[in-house]
LOLUM-882941 format. One line per field, with one value per residue (C-alpha): y, z, x; residue in three letters. Coordinates in steps of 0.001 Angstrom, whole numbers, plus 500000, padded with zeros to 6 digits. Layout:
c2	[Y / ...]
c3	[Z / ...]
c1	[X / ...]
residuo	[ALA / ...]
END
This chain:
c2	[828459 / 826944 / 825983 / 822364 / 823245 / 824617 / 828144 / 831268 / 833050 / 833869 / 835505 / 839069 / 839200 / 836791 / 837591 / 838949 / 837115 / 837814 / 835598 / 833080 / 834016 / 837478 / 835376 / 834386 / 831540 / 829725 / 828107 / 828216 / 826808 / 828703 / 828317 / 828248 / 825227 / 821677 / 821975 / 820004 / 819201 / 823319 / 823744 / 820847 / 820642 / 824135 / 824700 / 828363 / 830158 / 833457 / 835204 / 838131 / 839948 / 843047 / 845275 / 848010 / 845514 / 843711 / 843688 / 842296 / 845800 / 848891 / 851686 / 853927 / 850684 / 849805 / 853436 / 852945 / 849833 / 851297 / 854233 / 852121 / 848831 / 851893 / 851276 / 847645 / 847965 / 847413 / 848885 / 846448 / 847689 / 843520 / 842845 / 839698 / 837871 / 835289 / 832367 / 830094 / 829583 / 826173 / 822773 / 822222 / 823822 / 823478 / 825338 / 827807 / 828402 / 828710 / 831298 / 833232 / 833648 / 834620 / 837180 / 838646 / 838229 / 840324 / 842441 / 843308 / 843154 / 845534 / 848025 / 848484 / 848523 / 851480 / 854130 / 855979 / 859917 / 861141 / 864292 / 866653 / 866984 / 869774 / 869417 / 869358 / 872185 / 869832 / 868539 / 872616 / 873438 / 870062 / 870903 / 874692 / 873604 / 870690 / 873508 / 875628 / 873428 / 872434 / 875926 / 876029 / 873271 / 875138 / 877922 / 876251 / 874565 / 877781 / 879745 / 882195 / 885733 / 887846 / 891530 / 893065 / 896977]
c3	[366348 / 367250 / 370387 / 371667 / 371147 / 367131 / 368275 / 366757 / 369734 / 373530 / 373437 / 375574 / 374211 / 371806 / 368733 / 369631 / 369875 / 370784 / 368310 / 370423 / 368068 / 370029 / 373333 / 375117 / 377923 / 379379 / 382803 / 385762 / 389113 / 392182 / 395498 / 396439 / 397626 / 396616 / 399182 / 397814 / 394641 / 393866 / 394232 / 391664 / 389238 / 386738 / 387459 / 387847 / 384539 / 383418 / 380722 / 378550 / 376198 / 374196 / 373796 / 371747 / 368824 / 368849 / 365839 / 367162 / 368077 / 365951 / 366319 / 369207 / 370815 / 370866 / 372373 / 374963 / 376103 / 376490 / 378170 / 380818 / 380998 / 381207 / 385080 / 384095 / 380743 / 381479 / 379675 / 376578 / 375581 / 377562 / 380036 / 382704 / 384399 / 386826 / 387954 / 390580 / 392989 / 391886 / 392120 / 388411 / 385531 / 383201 / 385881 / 386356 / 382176 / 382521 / 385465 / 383551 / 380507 / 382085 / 383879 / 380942 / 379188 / 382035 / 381640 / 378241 / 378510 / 381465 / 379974 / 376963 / 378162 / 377801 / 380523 / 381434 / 381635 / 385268 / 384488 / 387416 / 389007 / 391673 / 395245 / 395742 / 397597 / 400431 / 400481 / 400682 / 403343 / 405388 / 405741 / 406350 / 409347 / 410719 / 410571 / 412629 / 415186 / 415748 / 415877 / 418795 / 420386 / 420463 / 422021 / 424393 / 425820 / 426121 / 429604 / 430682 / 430135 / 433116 / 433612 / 435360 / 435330]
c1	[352404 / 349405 / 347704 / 347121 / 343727 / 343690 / 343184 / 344976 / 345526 / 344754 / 341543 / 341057 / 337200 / 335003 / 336110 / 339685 / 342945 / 346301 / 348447 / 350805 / 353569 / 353758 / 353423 / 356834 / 356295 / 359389 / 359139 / 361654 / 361873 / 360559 / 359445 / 355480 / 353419 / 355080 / 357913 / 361369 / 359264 / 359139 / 362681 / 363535 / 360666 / 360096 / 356448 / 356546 / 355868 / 357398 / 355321 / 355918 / 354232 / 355134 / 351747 / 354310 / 355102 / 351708 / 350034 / 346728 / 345125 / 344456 / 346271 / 344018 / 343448 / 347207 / 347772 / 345268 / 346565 / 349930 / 349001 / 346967 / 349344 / 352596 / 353636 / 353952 / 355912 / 359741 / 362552 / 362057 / 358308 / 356992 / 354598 / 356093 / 353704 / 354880 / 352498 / 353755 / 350613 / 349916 / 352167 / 351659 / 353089 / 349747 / 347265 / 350235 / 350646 / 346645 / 346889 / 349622 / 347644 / 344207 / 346263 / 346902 / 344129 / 342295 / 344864 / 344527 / 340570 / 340246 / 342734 / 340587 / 337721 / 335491 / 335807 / 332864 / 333750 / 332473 / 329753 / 330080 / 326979 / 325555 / 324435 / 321084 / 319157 / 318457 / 321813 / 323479 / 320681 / 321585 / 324981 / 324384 / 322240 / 324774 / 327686 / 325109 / 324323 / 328137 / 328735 / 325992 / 326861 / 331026 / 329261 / 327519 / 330897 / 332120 / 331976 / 329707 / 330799 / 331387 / 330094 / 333122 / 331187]
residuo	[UNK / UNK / UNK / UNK / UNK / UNK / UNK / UNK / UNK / UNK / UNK / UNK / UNK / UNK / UNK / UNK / UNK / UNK / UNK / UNK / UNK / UNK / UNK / UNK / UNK / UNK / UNK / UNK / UNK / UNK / UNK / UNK / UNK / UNK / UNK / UNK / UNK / UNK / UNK / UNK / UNK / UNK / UNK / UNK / UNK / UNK / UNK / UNK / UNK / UNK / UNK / UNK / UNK / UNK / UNK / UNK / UNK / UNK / UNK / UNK / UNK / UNK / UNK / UNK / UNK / UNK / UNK / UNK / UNK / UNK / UNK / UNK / UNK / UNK / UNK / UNK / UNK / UNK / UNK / UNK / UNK / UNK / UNK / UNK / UNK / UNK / UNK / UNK / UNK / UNK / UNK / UNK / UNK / UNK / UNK / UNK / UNK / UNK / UNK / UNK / UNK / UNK / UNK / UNK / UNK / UNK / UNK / UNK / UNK / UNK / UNK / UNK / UNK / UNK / UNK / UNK / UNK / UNK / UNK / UNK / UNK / UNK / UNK / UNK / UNK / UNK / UNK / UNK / UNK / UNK / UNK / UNK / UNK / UNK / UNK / UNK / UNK / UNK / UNK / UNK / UNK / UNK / UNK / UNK / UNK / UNK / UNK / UNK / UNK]
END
């Protein structure tokens, strides 16, 4: 199955597709903006996606993408993503799918490991001299010992 516009897939980065084969769209009514006409008229569009069986990733990146997309994987291995925010069921099939192409793009996108890094000397010293000066000011609140001798 091909687009309307010749392409293979939905792309998730320039040279990368997701084949619509592996894409499932159906639309359904809903409520959202278009009053009596949303309630009649199926403009909302239910989309889902099965990252487990895809076959448009390699194997680490297919693992990645499951491990990161997990929390929104149901039961059957699919991501759903439900667009109803517009009145029209074209801008709401082109809001599902650039869902999930930013889904699919942020989830595999390279994550920078965090190096662990040291305080500075002026940084230890700053808060050595803040803790003393609380400290102070505690004492200072305090009142005055008596000599009872």
């Amino acid at each position: 199955m091909e687009s309307p516009d010749g392409s293979k897939g939905l792309p998730w980065r320039t040279d990368r597709w997701i084949p619509w084969s592996e894409i499932e769209i159906t639309q359904q009514t809903r409520g959202g903006p278009g009053g009596q006409h949303a309630n009649r008229s199926a403009t909302a569009i239910d989309l889902r996606w099965s990252p487990v069986n895809s076959g448009a990733f390699e194997e680490a990146e297919q693992q990645r993408l499951i491990r990161a997309l997990s929390s929104r994987i149901d039961s059957d291995g699919r991501i759903r993503i439900v667009a109803s925010d517009e009145r029209s069921a074209t801008r709401n099939r082109q809001l599902a799918l650039k869902r999930l192409s930013a889904l699919v793009s942020d989830a595999l996108k390279p994550r920078i490991a965090r190096r662990a890094t040291k305080p500075t000397r002026s940084s230890r010293e700053k808060r050595i001299q803040q803790k003393k000066n609380r400290s102070q000011l505690k004492k200072d609140r305090r009142k005055p010992a008596t000599d009872d001798n």
